[in-house]
Backbone as CSV, one residue per row, in Angstrom:
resi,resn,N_x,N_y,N_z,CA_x,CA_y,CA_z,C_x,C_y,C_z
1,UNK,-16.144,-16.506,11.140,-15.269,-15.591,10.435,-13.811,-15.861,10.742
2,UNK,-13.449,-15.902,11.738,-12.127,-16.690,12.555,-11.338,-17.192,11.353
3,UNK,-11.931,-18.141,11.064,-10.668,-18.678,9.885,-10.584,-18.361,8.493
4,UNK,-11.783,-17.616,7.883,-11.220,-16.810,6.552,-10.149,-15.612,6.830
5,UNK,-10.401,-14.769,8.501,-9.593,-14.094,8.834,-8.338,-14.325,8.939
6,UNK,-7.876,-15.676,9.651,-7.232,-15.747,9.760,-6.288,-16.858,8.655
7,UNK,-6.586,-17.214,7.580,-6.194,-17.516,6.649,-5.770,-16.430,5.867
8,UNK,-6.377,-15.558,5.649,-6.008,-14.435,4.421,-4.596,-13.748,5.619
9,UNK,-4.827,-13.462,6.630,-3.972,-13.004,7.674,-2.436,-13.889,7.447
10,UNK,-2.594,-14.872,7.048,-1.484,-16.028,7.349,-1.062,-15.845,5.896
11,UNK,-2.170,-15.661,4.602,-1.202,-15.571,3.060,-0.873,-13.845,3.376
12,UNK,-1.209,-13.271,4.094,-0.396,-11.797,3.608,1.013,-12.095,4.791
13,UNK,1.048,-12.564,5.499,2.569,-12.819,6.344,3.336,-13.775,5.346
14,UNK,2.505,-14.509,4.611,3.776,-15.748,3.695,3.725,-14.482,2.520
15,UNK,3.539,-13.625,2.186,3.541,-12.933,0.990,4.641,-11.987,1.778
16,UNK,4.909,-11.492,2.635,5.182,-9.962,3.029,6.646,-10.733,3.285
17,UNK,6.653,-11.964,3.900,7.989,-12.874,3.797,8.622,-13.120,2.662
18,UNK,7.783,-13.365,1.446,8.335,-14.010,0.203,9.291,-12.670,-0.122
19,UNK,10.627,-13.451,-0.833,11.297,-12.112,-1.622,11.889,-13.597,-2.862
20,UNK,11.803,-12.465,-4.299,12.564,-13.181,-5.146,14.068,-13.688,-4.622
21,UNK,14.434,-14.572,-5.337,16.037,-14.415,-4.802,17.083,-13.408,-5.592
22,UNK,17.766,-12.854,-5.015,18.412,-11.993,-5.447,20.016,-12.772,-6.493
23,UNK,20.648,-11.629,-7.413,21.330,-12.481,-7.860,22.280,-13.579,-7.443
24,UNK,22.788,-13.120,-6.335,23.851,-14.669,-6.026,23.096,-15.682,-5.693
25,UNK,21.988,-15.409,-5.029,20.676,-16.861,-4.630,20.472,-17.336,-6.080
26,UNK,20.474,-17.208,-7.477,20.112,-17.680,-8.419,21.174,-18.885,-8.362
27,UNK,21.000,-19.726,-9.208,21.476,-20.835,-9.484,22.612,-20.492,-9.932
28,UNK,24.047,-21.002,-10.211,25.089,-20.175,-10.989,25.827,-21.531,-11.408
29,UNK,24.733,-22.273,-11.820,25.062,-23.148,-12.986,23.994,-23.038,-14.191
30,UNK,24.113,-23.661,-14.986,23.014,-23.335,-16.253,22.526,-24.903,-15.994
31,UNK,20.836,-24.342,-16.139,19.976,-25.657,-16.285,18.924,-25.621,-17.423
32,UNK,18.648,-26.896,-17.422,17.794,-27.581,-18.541,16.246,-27.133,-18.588
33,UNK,15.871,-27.433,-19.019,13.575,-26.492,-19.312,13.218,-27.323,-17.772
34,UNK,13.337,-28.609,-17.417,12.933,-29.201,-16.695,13.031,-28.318,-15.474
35,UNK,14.557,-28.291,-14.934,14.730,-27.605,-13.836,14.806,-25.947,-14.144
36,UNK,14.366,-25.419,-14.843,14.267,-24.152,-14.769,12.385,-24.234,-14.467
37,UNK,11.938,-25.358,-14.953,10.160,-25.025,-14.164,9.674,-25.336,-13.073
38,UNK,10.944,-26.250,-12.813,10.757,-27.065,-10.964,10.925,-25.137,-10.063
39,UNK,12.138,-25.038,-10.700,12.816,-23.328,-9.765,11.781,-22.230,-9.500
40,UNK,10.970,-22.049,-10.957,10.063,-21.179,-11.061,8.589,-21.063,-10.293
41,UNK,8.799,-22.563,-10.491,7.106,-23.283,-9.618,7.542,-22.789,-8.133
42,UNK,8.687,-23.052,-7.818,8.943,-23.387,-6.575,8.720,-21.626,-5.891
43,UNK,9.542,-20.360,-6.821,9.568,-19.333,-6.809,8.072,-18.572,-6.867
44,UNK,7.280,-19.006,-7.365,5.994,-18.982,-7.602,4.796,-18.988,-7.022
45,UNK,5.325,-20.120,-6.222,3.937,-21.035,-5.157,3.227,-19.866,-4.740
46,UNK,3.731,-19.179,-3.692,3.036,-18.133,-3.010,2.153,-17.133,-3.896
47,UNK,2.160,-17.464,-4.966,1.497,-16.385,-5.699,0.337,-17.122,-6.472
48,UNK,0.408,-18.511,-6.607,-0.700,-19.083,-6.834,-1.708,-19.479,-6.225
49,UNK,-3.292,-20.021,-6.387,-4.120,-19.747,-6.204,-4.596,-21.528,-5.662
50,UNK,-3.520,-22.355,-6.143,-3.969,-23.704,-5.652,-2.325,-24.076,-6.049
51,UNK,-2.286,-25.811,-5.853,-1.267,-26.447,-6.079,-0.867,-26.725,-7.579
52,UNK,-2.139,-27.171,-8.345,-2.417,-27.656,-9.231,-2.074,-26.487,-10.681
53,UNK,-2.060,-25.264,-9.780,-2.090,-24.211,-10.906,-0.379,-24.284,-11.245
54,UNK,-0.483,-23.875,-12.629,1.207,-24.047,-13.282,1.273,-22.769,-13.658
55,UNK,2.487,-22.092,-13.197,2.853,-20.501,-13.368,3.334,-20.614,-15.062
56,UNK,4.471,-21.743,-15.348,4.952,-21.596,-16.340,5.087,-23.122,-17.029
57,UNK,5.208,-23.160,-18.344,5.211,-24.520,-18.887,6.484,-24.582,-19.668
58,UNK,7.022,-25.269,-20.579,8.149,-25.877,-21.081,7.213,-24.574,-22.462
59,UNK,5.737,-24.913,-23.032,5.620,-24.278,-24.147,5.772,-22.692,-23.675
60,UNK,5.270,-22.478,-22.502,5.477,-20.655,-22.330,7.085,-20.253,-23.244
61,UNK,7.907,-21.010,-22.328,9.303,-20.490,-22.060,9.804,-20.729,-23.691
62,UNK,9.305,-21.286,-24.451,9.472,-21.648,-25.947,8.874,-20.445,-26.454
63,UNK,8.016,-20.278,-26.131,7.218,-19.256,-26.784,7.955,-17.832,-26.679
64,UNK,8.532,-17.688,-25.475,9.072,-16.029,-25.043,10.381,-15.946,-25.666
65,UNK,11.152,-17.354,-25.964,11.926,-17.471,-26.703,11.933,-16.945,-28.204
66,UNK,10.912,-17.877,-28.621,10.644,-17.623,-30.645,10.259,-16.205,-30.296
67,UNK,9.326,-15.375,-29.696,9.063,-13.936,-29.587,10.225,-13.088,-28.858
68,UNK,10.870,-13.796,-28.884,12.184,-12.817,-28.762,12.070,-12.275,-27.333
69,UNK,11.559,-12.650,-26.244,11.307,-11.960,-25.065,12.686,-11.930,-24.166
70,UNK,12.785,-13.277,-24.337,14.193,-13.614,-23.694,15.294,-14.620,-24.791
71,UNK,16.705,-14.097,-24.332,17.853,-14.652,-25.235,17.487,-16.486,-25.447
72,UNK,17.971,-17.501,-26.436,18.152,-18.198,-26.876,19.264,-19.006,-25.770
73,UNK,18.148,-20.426,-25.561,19.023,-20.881,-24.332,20.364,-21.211,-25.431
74,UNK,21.641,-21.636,-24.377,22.674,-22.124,-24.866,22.855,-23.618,-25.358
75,UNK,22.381,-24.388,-25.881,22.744,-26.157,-25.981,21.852,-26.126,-24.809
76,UNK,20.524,-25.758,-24.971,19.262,-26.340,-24.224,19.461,-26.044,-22.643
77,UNK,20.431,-24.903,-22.434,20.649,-24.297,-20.972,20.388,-22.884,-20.814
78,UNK,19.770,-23.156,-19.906,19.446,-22.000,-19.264,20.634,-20.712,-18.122
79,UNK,20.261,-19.983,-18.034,21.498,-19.327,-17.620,20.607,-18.358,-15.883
80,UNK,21.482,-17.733,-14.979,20.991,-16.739,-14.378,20.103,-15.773,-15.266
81,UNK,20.721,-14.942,-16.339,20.240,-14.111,-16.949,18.648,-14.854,-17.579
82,UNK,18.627,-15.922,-17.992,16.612,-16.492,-18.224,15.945,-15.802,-17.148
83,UNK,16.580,-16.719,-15.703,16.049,-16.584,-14.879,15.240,-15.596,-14.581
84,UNK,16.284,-14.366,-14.453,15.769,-13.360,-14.169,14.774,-12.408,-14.930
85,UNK,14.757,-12.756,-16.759,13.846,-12.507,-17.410,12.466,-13.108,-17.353
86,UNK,12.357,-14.282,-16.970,11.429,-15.212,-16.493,10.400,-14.792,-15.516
87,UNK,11.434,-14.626,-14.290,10.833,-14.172,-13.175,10.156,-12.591,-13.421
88,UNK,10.557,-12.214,-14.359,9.806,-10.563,-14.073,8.885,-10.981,-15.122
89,UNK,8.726,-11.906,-15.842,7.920,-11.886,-16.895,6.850,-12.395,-16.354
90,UNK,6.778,-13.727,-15.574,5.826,-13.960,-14.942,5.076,-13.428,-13.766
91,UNK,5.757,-12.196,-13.225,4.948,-11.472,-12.225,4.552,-10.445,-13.030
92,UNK,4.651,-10.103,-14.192,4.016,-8.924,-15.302,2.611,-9.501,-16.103
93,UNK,2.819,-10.703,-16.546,2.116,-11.196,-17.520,0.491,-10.978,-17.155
94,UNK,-0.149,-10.733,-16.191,-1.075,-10.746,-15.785,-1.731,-9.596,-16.391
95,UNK,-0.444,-8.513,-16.168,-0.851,-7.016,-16.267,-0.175,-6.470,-17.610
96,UNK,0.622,-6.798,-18.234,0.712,-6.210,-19.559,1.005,-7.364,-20.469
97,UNK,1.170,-7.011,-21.876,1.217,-8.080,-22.776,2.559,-8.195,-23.298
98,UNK,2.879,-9.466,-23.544,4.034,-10.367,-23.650,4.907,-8.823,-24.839
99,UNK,4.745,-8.319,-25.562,5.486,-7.146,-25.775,5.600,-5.977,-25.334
100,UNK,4.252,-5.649,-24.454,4.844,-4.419,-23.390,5.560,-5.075,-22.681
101,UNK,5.656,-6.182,-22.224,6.687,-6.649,-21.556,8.204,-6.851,-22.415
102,UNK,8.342,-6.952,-22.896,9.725,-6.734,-23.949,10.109,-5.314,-23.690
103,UNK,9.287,-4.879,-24.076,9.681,-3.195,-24.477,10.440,-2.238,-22.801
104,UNK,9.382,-2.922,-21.833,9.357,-2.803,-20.332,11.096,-2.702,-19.945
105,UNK,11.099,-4.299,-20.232,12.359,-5.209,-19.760,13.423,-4.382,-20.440
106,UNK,13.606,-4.272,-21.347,14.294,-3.167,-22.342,15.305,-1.897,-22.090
107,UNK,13.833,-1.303,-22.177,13.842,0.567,-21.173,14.816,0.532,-19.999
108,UNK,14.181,-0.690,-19.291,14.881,-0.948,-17.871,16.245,-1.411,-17.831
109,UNK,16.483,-2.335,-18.792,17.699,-2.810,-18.842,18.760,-2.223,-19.925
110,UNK,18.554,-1.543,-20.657,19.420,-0.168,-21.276,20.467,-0.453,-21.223
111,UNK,21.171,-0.641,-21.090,23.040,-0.770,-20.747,23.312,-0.865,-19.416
112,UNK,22.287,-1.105,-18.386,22.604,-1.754,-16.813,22.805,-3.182,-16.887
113,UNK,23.294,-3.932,-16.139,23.833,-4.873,-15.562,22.726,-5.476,-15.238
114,UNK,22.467,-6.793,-15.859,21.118,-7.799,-15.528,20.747,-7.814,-14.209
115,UNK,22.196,-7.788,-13.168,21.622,-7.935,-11.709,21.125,-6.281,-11.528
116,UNK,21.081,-5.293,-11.647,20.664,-4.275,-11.463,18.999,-4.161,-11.890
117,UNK,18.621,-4.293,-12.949,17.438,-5.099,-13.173,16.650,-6.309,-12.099
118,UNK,17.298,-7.072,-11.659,16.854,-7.881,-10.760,16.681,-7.515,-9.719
119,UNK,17.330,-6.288,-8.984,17.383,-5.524,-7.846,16.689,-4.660,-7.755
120,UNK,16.506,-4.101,-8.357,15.627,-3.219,-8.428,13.766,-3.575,-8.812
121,UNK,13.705,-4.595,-9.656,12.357,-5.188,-9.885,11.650,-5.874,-7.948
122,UNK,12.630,-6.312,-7.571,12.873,-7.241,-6.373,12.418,-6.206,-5.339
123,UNK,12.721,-4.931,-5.439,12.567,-3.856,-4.053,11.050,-3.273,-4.301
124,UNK,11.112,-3.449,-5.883,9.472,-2.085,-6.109,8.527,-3.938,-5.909
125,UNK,8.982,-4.919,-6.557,7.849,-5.998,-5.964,7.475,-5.963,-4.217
126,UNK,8.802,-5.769,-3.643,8.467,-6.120,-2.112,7.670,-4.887,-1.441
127,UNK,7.877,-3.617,-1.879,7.487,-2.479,-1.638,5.811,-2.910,-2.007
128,UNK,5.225,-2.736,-3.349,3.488,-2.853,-3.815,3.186,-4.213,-2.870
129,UNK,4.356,-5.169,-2.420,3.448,-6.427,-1.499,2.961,-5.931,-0.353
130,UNK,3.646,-5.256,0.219,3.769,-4.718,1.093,2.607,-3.622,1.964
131,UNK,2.902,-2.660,0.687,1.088,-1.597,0.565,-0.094,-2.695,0.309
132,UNK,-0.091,-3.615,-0.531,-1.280,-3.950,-0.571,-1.860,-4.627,0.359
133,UNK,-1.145,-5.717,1.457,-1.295,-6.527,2.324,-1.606,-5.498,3.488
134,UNK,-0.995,-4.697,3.561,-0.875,-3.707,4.766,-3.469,-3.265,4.630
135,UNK,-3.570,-2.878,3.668,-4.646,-2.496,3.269,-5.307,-3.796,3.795
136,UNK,-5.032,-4.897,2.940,-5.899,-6.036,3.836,-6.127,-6.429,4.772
137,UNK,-5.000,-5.836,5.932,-4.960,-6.243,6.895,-5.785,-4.933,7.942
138,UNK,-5.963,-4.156,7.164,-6.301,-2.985,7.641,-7.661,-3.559,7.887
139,UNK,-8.320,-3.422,6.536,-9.903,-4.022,6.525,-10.017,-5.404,7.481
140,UNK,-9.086,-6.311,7.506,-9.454,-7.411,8.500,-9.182,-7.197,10.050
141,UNK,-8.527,-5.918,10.070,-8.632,-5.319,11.499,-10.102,-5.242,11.848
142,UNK,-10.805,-3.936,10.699,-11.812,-3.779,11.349,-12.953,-4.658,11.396
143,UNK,-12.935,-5.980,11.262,-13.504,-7.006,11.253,-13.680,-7.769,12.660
144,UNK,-12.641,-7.071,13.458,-13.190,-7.596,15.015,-14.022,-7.956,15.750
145,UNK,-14.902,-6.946,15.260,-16.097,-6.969,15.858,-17.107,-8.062,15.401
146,UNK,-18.505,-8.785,16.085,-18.521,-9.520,15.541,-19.867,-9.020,14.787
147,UNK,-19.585,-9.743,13.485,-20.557,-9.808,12.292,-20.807,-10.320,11.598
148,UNK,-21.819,-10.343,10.786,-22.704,-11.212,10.131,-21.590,-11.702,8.606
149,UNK,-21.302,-12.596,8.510,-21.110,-13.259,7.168,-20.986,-12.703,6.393
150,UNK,-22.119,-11.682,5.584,-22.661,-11.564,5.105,-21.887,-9.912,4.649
151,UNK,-22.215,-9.459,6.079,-21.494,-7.705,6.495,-19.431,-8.472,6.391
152,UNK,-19.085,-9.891,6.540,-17.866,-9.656,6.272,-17.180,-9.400,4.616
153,UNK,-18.591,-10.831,4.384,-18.487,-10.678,2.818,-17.997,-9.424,2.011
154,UNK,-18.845,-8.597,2.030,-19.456,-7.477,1.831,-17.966,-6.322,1.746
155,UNK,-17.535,-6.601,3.017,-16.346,-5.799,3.662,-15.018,-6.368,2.479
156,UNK,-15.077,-7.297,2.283,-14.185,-8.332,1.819,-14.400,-8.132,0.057
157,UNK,-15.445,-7.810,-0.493,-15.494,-7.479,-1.896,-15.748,-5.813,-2.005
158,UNK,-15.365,-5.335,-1.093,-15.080,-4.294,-1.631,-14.407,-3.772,-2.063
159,UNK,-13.368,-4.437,-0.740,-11.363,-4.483,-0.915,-11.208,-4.853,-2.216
160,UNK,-11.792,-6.056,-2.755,-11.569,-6.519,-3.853,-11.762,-5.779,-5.080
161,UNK,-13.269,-5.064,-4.510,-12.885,-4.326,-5.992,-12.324,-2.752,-6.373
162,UNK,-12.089,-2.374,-5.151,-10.927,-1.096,-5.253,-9.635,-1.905,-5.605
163,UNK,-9.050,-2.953,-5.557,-8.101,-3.665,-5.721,-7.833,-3.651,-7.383
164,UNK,-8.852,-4.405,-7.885,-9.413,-4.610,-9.169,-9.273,-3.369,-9.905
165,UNK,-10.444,-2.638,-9.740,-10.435,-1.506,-10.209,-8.933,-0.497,-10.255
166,UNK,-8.130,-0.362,-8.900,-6.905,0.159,-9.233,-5.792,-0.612,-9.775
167,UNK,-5.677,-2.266,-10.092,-5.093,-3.181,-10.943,-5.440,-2.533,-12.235
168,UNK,-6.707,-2.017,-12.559,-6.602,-1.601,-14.202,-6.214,-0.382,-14.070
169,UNK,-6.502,0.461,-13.392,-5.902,1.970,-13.582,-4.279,1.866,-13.958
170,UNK,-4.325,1.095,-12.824,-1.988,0.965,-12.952,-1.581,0.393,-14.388
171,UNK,-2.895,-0.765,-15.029,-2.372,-1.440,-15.982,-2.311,-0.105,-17.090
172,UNK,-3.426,0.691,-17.006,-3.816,1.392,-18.494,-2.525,2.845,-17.933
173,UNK,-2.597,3.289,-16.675,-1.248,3.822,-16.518,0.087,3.297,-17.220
174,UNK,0.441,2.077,-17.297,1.903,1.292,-17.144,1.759,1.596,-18.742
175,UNK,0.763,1.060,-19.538,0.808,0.599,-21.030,0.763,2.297,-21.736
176,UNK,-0.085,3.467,-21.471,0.716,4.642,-22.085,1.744,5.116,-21.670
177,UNK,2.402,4.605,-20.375,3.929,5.622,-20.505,4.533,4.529,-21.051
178,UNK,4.525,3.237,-22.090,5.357,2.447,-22.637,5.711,3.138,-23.990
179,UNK,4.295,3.427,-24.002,3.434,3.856,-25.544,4.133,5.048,-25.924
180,UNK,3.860,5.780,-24.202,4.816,7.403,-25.097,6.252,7.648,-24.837
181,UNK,6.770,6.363,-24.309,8.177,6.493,-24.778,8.669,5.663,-26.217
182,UNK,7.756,4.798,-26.645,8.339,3.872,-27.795,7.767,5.412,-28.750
183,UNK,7.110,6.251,-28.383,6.635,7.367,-29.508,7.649,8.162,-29.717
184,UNK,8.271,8.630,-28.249,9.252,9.455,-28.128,10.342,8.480,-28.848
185,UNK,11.157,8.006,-28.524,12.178,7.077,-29.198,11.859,7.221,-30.602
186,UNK,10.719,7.036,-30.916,10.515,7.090,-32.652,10.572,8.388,-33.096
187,UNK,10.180,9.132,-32.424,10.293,11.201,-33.086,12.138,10.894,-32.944
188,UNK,12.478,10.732,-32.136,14.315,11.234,-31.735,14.565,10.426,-32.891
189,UNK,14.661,9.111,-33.385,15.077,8.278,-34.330,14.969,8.695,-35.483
190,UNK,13.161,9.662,-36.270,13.232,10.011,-37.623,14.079,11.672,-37.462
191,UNK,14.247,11.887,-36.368,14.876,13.512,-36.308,16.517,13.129,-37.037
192,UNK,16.819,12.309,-36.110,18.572,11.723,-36.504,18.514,11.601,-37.833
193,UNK,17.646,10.901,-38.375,17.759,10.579,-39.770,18.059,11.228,-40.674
């Protein structure tokens, strides 16, 4: 047991370490598709599941483009402001869809200041890393003792699926309060009319 313990032990310390970079850590030159997927990969790693896995591709970032997710690079450059749409897009995408994510990004960014958006996404990410690792580490506490494989297994998919299971609660939480504010926004809009 020793080293699944202490492997999962070692990704929740590289996780509880990881922080996005905040705005002045962003790049504050504008770059090309190439190096905006080297940045992202690089921003990324810790959250993937092997080496081989690709967070984002040249077609994603085309794609969030034509769907309007994020602004229109400049003469094939990228800016801080991608960045930071990027980065929240790809720690969302899992859990809502490429237009609750629009709508999300939106709400949030209202007439605030892109880095305010980035700061704030950056504190509630480090905060949920934080609770959730804390929980894993809880359950691999009580794993001390010694036991069967089998009884760790066991211990180990359970976590998983209260994990799981409250990943969809939060998702089907997140997607009606999108729902009943794009509703609300629409009653205030035909009232004005």
């Amino acid at each position: 047991m020793e080293p699944l313990k202490e492997t999962l032990l070692n990704w929740a310390d590289e996780l509880d370490k990881h922080k996005l970079p905040g705005w002045d850590a962003l790049p504050d030159i504008d770059l090309y598709m190439d190096q905006i997927i080297t940045y992202l990969e690089r921003q990324m790693a810790v959250y993937m599941q092997s080496p081989e896995e690709k967070p984002i591709t040249p077609a994603m970032i085309n794609n969030y483009v034509k769907s309007e997710v994020i602004p229109r690079p400049q003469q094939k450059k990228y800016t801080r402001e991608h960045l930071v749409y990027l980065m929240a897009i790809l720690n969302l995408k899992q859990v809502l869809s490429l237009s609750d994510i629009s709508r999300l990004i939106a709400y949030k960014n209202a007439g605030e200041p892109i880095q305010d958006l980035l700061s704030e996404f950056n504190s509630i990410q480090q905060e949920t890393v934080q609770s959730a690792t804390a929980r894993m580490r809880q359950v691999l506490s009580r794993l001390e003792e010694p036991q069967s494989s089998e009884e760790v297994e066991k211990e180990l998919a359970q976590l998983a699926l209260k994990l799981s299971l409250e990943a969809n609660t939060n998702r089907i939480l997140a997607k009606r309060l999108l729902d009943e504010i794009a509703l609300r926004r629409s009653k205030d809009k035909d009232e004005r009319e």
